[in-house]
ROPA-317371 format. One record per atom (N, C-alpha, C): x, y, z; residue number from 1; chain. Coordinates in steps of 0.1 Angstrom, whole numbers, padded with zeros to 4 digits, m for minus. Atoms other than C-alpha are relative to their C-alpha. Example, Ala and Ser with C-alpha at 12.3 -4.5 7.8 and 13.67 -1.06 7.14 Angstrom:
residues 2
ATOM;px;py;pz;n;chain
ATOM;0009;m0012;0000;1;A $
ATOM;0123;m0045;0078;1;A $
ATOM;0009;0012;0000;1;A $
ATOM;m0009;m0011;0000;2;A $
ATOM;0137;m0011;0071;2;A $
ATOM;m0008;0011;0008;2;A $
END
This chain:
residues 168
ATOM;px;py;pz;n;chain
ATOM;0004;0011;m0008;1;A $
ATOM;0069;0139;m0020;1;A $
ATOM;0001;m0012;m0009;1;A $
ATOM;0004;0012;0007;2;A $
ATOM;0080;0112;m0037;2;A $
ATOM;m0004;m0002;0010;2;A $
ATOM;0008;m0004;m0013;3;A $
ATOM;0069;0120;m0009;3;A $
ATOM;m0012;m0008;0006;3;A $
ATOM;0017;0005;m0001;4;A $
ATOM;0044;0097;m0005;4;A $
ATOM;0010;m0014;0011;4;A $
ATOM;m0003;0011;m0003;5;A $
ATOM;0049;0060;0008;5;A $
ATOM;0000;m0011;m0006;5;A $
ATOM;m0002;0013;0003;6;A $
ATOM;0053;0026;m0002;6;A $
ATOM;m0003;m0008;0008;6;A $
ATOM;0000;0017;m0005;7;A $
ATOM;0041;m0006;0005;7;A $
ATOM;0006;m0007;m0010;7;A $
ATOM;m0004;0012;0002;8;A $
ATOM;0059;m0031;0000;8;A $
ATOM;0000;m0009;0003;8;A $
ATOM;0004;0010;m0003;9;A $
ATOM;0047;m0054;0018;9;A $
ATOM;m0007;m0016;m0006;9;A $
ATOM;0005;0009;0009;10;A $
ATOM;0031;m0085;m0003;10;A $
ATOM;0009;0002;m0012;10;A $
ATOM;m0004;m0002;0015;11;A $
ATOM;0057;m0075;m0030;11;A $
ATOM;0010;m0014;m0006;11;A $
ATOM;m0005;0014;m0003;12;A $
ATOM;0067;m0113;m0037;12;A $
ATOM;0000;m0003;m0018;12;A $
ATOM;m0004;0008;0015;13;A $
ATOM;0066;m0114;m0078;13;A $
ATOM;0016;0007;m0003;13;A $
ATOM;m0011;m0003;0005;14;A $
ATOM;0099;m0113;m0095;14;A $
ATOM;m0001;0006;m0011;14;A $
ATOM;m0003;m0001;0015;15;A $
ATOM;0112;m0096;m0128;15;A $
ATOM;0010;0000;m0004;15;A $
ATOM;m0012;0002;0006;16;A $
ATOM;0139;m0105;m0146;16;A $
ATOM;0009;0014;m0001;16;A $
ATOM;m0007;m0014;m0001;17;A $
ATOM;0169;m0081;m0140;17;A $
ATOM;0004;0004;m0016;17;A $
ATOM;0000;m0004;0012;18;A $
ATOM;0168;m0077;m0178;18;A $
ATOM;m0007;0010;m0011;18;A $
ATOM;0012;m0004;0004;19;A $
ATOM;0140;m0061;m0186;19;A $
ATOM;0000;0017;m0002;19;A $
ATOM;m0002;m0011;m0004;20;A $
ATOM;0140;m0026;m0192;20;A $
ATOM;m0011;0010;0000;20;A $
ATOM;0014;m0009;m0006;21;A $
ATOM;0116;0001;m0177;21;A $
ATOM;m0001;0011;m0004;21;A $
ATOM;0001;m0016;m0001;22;A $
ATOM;0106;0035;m0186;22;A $
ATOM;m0005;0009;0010;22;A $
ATOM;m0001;m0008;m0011;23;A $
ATOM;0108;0059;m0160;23;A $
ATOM;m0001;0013;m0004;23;A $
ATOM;0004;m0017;0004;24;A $
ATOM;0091;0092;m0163;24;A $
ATOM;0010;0007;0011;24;A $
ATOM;m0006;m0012;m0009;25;A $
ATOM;0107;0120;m0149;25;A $
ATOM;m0006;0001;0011;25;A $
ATOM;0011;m0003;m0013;26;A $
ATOM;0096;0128;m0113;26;A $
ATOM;m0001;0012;m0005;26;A $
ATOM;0008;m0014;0001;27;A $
ATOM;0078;0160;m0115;27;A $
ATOM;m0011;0001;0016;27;A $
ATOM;0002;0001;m0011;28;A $
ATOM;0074;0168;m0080;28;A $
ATOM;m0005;0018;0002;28;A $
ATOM;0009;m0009;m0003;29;A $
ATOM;0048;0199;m0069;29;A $
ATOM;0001;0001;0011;29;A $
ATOM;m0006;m0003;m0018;30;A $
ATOM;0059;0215;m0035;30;A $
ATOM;m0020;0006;0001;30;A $
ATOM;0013;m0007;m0009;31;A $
ATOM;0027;0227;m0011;31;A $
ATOM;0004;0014;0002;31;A $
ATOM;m0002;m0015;m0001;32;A $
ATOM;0025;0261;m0002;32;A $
ATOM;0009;0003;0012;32;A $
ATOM;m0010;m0001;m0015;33;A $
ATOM;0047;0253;0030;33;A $
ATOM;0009;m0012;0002;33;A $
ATOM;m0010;0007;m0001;34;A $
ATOM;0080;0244;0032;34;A $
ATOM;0000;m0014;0009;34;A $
ATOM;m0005;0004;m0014;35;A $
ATOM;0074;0230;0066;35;A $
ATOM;m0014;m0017;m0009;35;A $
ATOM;0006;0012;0007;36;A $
ATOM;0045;0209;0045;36;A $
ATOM;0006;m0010;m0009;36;A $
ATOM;m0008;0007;0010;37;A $
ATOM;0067;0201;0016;37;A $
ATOM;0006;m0015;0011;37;A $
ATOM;m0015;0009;m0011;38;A $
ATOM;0094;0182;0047;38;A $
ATOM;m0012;m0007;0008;38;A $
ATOM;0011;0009;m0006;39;A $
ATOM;0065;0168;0063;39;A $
ATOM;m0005;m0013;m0007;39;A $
ATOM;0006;0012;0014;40;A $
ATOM;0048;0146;0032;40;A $
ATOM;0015;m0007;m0006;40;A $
ATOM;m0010;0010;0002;41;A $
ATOM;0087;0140;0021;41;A $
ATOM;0007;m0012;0011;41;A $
ATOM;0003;0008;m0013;42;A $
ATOM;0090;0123;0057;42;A $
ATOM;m0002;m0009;m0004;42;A $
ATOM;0008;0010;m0007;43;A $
ATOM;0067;0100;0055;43;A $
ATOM;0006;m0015;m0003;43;A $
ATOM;m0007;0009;0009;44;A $
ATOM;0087;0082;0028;44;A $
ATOM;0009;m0012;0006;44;A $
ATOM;m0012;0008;m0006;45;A $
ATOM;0114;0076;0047;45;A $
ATOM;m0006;m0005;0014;45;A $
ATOM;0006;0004;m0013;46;A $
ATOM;0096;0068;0082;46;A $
ATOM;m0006;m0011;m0008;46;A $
ATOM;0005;0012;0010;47;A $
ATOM;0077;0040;0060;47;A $
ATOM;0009;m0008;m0001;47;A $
ATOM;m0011;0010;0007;48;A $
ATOM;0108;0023;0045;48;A $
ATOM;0007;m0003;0014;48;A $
ATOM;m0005;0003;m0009;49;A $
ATOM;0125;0027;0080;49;A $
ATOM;m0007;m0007;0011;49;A $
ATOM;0011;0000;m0011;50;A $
ATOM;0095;0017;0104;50;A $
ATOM;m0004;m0017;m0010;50;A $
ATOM;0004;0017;0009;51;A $
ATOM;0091;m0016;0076;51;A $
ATOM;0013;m0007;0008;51;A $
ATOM;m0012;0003;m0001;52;A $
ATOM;0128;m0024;0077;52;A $
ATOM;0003;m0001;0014;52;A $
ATOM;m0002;0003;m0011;53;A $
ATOM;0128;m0022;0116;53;A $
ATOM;m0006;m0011;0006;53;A $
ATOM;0009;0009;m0004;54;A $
ATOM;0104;m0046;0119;54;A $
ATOM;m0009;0009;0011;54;A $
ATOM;0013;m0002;m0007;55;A $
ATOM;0078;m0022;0133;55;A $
ATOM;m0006;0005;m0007;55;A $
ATOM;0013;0000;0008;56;A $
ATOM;0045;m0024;0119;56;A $
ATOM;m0008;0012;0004;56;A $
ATOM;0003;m0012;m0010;57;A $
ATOM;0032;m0003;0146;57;A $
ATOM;0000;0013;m0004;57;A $
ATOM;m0005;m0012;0003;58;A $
ATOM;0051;0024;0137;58;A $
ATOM;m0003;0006;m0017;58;A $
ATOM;0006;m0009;0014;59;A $
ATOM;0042;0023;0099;59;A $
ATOM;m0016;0001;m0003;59;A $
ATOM;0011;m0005;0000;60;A $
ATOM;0008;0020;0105;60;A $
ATOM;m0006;0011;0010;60;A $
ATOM;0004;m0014;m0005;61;A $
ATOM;0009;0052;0127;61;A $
ATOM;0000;0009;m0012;61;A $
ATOM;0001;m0008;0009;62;A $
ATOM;0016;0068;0091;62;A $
ATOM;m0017;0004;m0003;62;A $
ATOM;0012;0003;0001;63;A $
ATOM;m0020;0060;0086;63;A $
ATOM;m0012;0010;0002;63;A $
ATOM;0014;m0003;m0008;64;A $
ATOM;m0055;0076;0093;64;A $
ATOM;0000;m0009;0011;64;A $
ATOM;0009;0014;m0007;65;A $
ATOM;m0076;0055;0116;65;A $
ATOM;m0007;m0013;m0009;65;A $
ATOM;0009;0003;0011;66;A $
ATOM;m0100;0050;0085;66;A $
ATOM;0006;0000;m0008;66;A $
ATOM;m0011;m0001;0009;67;A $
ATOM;m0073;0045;0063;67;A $
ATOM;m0006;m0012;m0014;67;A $
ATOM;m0001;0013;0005;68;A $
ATOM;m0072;0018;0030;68;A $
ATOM;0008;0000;m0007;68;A $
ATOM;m0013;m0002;0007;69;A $
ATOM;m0047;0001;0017;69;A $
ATOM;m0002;m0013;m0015;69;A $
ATOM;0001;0014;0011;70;A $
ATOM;m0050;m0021;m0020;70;A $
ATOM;0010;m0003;m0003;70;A $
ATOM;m0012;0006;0000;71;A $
ATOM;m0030;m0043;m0027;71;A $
ATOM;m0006;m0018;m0009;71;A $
ATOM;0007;0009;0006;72;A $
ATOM;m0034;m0074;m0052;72;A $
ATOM;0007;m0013;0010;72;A $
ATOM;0000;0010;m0005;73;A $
ATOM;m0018;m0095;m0026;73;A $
ATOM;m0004;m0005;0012;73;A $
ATOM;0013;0004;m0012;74;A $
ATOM;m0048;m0098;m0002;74;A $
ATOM;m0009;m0008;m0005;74;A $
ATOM;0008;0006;0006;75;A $
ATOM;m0075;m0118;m0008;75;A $
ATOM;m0013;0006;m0006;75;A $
ATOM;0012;m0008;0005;76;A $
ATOM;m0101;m0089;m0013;76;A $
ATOM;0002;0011;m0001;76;A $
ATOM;m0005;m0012;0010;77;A $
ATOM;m0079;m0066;m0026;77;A $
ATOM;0000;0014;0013;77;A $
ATOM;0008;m0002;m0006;78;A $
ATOM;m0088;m0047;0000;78;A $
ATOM;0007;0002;0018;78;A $
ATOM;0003;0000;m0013;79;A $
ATOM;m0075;m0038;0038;79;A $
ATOM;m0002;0009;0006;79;A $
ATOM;0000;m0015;m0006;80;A $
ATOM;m0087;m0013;0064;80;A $
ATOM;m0009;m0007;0011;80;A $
ATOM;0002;m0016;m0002;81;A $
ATOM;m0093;0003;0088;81;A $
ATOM;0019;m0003;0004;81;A $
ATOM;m0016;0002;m0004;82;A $
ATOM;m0052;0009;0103;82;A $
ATOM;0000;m0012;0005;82;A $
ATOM;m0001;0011;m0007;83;A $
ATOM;m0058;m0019;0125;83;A $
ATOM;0006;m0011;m0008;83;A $
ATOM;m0003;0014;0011;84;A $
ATOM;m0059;m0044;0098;84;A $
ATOM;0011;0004;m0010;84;A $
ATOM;m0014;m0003;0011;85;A $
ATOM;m0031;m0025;0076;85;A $
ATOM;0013;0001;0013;85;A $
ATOM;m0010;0008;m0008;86;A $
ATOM;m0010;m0034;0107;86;A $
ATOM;0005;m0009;m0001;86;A $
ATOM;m0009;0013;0004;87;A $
ATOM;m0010;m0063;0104;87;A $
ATOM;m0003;m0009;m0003;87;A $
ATOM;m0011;0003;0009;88;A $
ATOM;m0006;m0068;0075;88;A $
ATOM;0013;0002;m0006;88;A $
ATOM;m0013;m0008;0000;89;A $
ATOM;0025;m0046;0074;89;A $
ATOM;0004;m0013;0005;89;A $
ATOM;m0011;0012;m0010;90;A $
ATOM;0033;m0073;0103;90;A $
ATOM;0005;m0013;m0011;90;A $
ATOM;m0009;0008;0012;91;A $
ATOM;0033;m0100;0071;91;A $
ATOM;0009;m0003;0000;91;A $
ATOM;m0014;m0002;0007;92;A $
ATOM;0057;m0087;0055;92;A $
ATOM;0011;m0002;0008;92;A $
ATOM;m0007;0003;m0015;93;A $
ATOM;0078;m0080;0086;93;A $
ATOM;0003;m0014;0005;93;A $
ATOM;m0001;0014;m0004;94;A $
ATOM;0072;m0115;0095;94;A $
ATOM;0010;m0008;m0011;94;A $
ATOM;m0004;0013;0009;95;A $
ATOM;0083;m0132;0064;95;A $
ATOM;0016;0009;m0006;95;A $
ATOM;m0012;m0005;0005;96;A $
ATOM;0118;m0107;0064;96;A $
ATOM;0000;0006;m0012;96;A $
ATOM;m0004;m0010;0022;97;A $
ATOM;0108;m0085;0030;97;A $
ATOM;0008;0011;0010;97;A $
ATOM;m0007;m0018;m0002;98;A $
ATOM;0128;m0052;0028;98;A $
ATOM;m0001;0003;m0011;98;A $
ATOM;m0005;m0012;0013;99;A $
ATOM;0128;m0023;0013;99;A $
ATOM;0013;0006;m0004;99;A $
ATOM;m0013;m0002;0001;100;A $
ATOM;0157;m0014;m0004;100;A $
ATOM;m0003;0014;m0006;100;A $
ATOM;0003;m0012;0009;101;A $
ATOM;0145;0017;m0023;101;A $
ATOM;m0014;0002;m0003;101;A $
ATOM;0011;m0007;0005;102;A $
ATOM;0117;0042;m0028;102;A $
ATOM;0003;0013;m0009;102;A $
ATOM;m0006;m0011;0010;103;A $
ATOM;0119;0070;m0056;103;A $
ATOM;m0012;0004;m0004;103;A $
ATOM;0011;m0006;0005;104;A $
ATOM;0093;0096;m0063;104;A $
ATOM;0001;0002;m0013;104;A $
ATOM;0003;m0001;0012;105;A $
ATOM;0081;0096;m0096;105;A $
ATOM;m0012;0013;m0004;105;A $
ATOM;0003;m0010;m0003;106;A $
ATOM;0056;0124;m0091;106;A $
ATOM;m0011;0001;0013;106;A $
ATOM;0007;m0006;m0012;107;A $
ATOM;0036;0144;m0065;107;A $
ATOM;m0006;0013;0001;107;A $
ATOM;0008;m0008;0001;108;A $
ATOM;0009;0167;m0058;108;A $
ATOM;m0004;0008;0013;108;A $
ATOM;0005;m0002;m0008;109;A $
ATOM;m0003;0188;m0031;109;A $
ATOM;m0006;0015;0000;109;A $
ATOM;0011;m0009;0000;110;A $
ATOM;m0032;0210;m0025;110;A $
ATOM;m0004;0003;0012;110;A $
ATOM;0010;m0005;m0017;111;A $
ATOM;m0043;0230;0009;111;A $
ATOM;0003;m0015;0003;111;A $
ATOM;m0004;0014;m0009;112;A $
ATOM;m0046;0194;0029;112;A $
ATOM;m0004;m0010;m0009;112;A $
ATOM;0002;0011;0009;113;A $
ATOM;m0047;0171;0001;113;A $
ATOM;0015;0000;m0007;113;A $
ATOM;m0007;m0003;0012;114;A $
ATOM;m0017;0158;m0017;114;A $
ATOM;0001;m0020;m0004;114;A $
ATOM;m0001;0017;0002;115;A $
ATOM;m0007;0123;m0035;115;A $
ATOM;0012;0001;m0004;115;A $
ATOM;m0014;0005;0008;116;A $
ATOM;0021;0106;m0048;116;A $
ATOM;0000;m0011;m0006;116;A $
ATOM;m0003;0012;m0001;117;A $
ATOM;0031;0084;m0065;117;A $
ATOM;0015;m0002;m0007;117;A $
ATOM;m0016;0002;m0003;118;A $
ATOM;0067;0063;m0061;118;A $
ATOM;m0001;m0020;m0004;118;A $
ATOM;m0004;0015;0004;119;A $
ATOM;0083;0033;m0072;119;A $
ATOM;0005;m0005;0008;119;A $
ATOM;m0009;0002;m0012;120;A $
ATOM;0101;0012;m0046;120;A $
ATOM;0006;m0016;m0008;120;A $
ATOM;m0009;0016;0001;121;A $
ATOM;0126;m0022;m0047;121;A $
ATOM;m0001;m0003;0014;121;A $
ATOM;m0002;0006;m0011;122;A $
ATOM;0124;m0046;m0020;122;A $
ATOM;0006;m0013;m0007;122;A $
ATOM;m0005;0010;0000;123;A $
ATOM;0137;m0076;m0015;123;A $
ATOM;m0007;m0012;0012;123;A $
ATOM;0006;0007;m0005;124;A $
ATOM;0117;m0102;m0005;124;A $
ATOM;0003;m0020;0001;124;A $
ATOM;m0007;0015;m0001;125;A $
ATOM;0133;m0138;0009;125;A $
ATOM;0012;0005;m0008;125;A $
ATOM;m0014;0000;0011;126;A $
ATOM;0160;m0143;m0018;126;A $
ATOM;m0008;0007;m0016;126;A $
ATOM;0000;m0007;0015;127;A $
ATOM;0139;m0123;m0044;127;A $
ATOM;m0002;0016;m0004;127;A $
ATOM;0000;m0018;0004;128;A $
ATOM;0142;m0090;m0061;128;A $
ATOM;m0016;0003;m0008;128;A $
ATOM;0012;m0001;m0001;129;A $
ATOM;0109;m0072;m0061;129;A $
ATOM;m0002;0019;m0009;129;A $
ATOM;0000;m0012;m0001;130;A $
ATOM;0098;m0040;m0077;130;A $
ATOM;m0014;0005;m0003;130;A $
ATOM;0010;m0003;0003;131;A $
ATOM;0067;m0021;m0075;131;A $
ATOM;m0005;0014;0000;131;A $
ATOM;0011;m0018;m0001;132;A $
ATOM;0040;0016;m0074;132;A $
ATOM;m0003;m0003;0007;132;A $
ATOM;0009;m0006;m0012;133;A $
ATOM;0026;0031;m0053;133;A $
ATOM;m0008;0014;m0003;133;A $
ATOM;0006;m0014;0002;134;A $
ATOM;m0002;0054;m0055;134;A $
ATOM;m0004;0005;0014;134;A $
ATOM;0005;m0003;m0016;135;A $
ATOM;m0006;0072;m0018;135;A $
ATOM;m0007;0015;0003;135;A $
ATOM;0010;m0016;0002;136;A $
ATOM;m0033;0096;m0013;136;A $
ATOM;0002;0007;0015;136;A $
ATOM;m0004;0001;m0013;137;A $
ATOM;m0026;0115;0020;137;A $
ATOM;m0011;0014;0002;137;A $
ATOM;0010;m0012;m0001;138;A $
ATOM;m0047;0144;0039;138;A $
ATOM;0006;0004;0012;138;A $
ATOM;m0006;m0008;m0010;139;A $
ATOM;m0034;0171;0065;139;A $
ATOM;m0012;m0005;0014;139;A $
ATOM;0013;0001;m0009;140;A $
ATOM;m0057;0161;0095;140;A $
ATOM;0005;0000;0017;140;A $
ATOM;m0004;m0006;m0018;141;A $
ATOM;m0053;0180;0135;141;A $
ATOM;0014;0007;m0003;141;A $
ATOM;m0012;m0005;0003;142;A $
ATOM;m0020;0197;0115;142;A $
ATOM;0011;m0011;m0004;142;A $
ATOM;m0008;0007;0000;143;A $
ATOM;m0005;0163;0110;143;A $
ATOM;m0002;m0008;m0014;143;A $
ATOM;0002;0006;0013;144;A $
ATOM;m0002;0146;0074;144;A $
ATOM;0001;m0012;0002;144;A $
ATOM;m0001;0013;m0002;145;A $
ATOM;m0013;0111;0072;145;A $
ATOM;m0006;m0006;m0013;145;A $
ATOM;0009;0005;0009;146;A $
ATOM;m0023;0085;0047;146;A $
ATOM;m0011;m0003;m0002;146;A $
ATOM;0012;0002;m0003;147;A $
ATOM;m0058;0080;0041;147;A $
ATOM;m0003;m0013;m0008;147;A $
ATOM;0001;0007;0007;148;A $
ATOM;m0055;0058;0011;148;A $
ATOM;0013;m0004;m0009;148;A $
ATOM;m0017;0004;m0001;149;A $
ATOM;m0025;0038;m0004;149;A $
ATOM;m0002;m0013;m0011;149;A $
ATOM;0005;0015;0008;150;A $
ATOM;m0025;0010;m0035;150;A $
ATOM;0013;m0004;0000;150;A $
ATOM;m0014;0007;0001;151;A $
ATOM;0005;m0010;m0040;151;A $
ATOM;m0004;m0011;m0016;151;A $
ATOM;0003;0008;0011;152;A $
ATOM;0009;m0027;m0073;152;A $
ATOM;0014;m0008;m0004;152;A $
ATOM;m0016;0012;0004;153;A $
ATOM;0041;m0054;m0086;153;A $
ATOM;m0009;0002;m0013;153;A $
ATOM;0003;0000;0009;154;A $
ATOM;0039;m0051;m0121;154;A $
ATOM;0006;m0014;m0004;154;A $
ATOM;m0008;0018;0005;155;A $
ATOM;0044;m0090;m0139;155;A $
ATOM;0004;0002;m0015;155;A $
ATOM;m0005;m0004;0009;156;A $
ATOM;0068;m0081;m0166;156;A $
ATOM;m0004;m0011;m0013;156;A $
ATOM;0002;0015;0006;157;A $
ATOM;0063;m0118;m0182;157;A $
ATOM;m0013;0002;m0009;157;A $
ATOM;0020;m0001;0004;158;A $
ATOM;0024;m0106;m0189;158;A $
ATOM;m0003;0010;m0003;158;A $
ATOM;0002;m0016;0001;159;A $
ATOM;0026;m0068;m0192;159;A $
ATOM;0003;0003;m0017;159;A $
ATOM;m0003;m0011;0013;160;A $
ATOM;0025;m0047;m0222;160;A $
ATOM;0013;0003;0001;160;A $
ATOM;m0015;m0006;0002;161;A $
ATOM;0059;m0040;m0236;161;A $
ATOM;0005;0010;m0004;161;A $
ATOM;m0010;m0021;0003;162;A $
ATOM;0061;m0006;m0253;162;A $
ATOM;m0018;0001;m0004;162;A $
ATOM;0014;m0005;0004;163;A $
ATOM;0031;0017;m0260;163;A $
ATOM;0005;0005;m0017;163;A $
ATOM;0000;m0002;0010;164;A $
ATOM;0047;0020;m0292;164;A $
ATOM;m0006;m0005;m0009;164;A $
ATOM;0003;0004;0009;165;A $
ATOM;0024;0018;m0321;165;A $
ATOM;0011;m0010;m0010;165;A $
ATOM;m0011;0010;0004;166;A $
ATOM;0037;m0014;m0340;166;A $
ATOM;m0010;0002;m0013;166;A $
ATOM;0003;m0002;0015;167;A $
ATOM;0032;m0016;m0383;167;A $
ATOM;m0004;m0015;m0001;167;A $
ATOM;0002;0015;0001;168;A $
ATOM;0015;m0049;m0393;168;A $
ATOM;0003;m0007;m0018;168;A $
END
């Protein structure tokens, strides 16, 4: 699962295409059913395509009802229930972001619990965007949906640069 989803919606900071990233391995954990496994990797792609269509609708069916989605570019960090992670999906939608790419970086699943979390690139106006995603998701009436969902844009400009101990 990189299985999981992506918001990308609000993903509006830039980073310099110079910069270089460390990228763990995905280490991806199948469920005990195939038919699970192809269900939670879905969602991924219904997400990125259901953004990219311009229907909001449609990605916030990924959803619970009681769903939430964080995100630092709200004003209270903060949306839910689906209703409101509509639209604000719509936003984005509105203001022409795209996803150009989501890639699982790892994933978990347990009986009706699994998460993921995935990296995505959008492209938002004329800028190149890239961010995580942590998406927690729950099997619920047989049907996998997300329950909870953070979206982060890391600000390269301000971030920690290596976890390498440095000699003073």
């Amino acid at each position: 699962m990189k299985a999981a989803v992506i918001c990308i919606i609000g993903a509006c900071l830039v980073f310099p295409i110079g910069i270089a990233i460390s990228t763990p391995k995905a280490e991806v954990r199948e469920c005990n059913s195939p038919a699970d496994d192809q269900a939670i990797s879905a969602i991924s792609g219904a997400w990125k395509e259901g953004y990219n269509r311009g229907d909001a609708a449609r990605v916030a069916s990924l959803y619970s009802d009681d769903a939430y989605y964080l995100t630092q570019h709200f004003v209270s960090g903060i949306v839910h229930p689906r209703d409101q992670i509509q639209a604000y999906v719509q936003r984005g939608v509105d203001a022409h972001y795209r996803v150009d790419s989501i890639e699982a970086v790892h994933s978990v699943c347990s009986e009706d619990f699994a998460y993921a979390i995935t990296r995505y690139r959008s492209t938002n106006g004329e800028q190149k965007a890239m961010g995580v995603n942590l998406v927690v998701l729950r099997k619920i009436g047989g049907k996998w949906v997300i329950v909870a969902h953070e979206s982060a844009v890391p600000d390269p400009a301000n971030s920690i640069q290596s976890l390498t101990p440095t000699r003073d």
